[in-house]
N, C-alpha and C positions, 0 to 999 in steps of 0.2 A: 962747389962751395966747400970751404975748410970746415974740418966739424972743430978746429980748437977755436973758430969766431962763432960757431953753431951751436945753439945753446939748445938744440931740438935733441937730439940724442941722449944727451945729460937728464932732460927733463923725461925723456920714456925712462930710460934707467931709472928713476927714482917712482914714477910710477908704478913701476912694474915689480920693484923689488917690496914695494909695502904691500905685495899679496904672497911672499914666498918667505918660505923657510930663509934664516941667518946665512945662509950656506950657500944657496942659489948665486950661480955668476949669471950677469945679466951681461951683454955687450949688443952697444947699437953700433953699428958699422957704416958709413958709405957703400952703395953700393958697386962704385962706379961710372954709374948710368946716371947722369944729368945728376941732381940732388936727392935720389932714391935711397932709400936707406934698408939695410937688415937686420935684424932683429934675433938673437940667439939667446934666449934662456936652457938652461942646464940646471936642472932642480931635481931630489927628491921626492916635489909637493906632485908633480907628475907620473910617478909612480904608477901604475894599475890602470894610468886611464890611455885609450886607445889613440890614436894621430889625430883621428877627427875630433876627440876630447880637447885635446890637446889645442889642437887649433882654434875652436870656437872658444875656450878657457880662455887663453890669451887676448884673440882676436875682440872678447867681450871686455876683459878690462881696458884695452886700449879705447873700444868705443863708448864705457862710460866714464871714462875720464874725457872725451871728447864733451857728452852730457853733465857732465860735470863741473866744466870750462877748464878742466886742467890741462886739457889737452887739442888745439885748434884741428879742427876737421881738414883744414888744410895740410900742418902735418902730418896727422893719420894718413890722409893720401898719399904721403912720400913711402909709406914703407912698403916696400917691394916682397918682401920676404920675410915671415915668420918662421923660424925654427925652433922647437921646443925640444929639448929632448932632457929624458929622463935618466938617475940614476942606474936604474936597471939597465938603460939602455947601451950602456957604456960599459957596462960589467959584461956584456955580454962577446 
């Protein structure tokens, strides 16, 4: 599946970026593998908090944007891969 016909990725990007600092780069990615998708935020707002922070952080706003209706449960299932990582974690 093309992500420039795939309006799934655009719509995580926007969800995800109205919980993060101005600054935060968000990218949704194909993953390769069927219509799987990855998910890469880079933010400061992550800062202090540990992987597993990190994970359920993310992995929670995606799923109440699902509860939300912003977000169909069916998408949420395409994504293969969350990756968080922090300012600090780049400086290092």
């Amino acid at each position: 599946m093309s992500t420039t016909s795939d309006p799934v990725p655009s719509r995580i990007v926007e969800i995800l970026k109205k919980h993060f600092a101005a600054d935060t780069i968000v990218d949704v990615s194909p993953s390769g593998v069927r219509d799987n998708l990855h998910v890469l935020v880079v933010s400061g707002d992550l800062d202090k908090m540990t992987e597993i922070q990190k994970q359920e952080h993310l992995w929670g706003l995606l799923e109440d944007a699902v509860k939300q209706s912003s977000l169909d449960s069916a998408d949420l299932n395409r994504i293969s891969l969350v990756l968080p990582v922090s300012v600090e974690e780049l400086k290092r």
